[in-house]
C-alpha beads as a LAMMPS data file, in Angstrom:
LAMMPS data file: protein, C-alpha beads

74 atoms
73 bonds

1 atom types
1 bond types

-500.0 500.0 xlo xhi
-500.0 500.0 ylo yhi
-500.0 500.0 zlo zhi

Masses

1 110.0

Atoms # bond

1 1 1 0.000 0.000 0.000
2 1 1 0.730 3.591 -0.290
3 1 1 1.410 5.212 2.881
4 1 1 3.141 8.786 4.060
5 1 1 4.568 9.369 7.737
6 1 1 3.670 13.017 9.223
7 1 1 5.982 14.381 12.273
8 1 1 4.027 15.366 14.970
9 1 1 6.432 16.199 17.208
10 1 1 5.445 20.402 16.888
11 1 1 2.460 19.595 18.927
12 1 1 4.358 18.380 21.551
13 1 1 2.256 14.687 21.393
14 1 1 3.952 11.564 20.691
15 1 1 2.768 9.934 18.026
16 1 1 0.488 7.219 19.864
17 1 1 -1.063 10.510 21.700
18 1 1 -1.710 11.781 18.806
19 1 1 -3.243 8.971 16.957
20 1 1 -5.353 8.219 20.363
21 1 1 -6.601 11.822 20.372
22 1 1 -7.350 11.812 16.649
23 1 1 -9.465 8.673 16.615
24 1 1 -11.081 9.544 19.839
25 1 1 -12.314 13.105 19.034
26 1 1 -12.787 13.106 14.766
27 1 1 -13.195 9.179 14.464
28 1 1 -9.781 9.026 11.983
29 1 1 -7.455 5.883 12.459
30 1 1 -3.727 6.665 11.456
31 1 1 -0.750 4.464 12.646
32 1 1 1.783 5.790 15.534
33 1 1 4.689 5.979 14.100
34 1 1 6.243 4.377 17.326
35 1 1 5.052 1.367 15.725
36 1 1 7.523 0.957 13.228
37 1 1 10.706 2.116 15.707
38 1 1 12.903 4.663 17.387
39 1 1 12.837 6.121 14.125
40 1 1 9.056 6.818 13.897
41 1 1 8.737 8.259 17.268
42 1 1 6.789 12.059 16.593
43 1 1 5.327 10.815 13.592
44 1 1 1.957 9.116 12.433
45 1 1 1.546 7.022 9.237
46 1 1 -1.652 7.516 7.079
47 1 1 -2.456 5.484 4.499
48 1 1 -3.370 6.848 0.998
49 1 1 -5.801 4.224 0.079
50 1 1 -8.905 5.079 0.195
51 1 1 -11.435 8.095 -2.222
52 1 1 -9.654 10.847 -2.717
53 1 1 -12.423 12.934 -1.154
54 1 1 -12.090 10.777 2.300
55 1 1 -8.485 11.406 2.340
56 1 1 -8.960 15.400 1.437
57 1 1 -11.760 16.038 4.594
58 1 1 -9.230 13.445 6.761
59 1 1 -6.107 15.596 5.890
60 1 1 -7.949 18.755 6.560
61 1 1 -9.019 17.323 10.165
62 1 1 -5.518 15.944 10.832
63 1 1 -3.836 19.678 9.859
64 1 1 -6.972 21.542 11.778
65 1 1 -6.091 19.525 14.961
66 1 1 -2.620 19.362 14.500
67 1 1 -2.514 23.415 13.999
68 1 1 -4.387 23.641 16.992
69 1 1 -2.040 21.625 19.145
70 1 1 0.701 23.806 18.605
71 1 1 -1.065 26.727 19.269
72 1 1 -1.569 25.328 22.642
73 1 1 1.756 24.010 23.156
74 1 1 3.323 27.777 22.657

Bonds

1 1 1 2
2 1 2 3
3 1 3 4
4 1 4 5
5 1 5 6
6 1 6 7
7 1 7 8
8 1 8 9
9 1 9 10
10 1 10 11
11 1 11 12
12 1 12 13
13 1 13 14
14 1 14 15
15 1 15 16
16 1 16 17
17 1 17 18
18 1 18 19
19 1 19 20
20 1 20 21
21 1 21 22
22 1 22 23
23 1 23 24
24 1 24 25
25 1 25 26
26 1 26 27
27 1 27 28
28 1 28 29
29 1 29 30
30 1 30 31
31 1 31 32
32 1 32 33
33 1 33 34
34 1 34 35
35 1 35 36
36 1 36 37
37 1 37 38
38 1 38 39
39 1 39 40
40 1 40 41
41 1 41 42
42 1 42 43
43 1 43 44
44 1 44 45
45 1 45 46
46 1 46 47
47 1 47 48
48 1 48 49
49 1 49 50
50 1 50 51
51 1 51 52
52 1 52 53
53 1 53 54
54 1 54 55
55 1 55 56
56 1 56 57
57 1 57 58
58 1 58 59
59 1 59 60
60 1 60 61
61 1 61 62
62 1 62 63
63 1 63 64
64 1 64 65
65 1 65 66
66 1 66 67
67 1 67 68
68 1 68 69
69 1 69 70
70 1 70 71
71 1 71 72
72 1 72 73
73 1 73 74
């Protein structure tokens, strides 16, 4: 599959936290990058395969929360 890893890391989450909150609150499953190693720690992995339109209203959730995170964490 086609996949893309997003750090995190600005919003001062790890990467499970993040995943946790974003499922919890706007019902979108990503991957913590944790998963995969030291090396993905900050980061969450989406996966590109599914409508275009599902992944367009999921990336605008992810950035509006993600935006909003680091506003806090200033």
């Amino acid at each position: 599959g086609m996949f893309v890893m997003v750090d995190v890391r600005a919003t001062k989450l790890s990467g499970e936290e993040f995943a946790w909150k974003l499922l919890d609150d706007h019902n979108i499953g990503v991957m913590p990058g944790e998963s995969f190693g030291k090396g993905g720690a900050g980061h969450v992995r989406i996966a590109l395969t599914v409508e275009a339109q599902v992944l367009r209203q999921a990336c605008e959730t992810i950035r509006s929360m993600a935006e909003a995170l680091v506003a806090k964490a200033k």
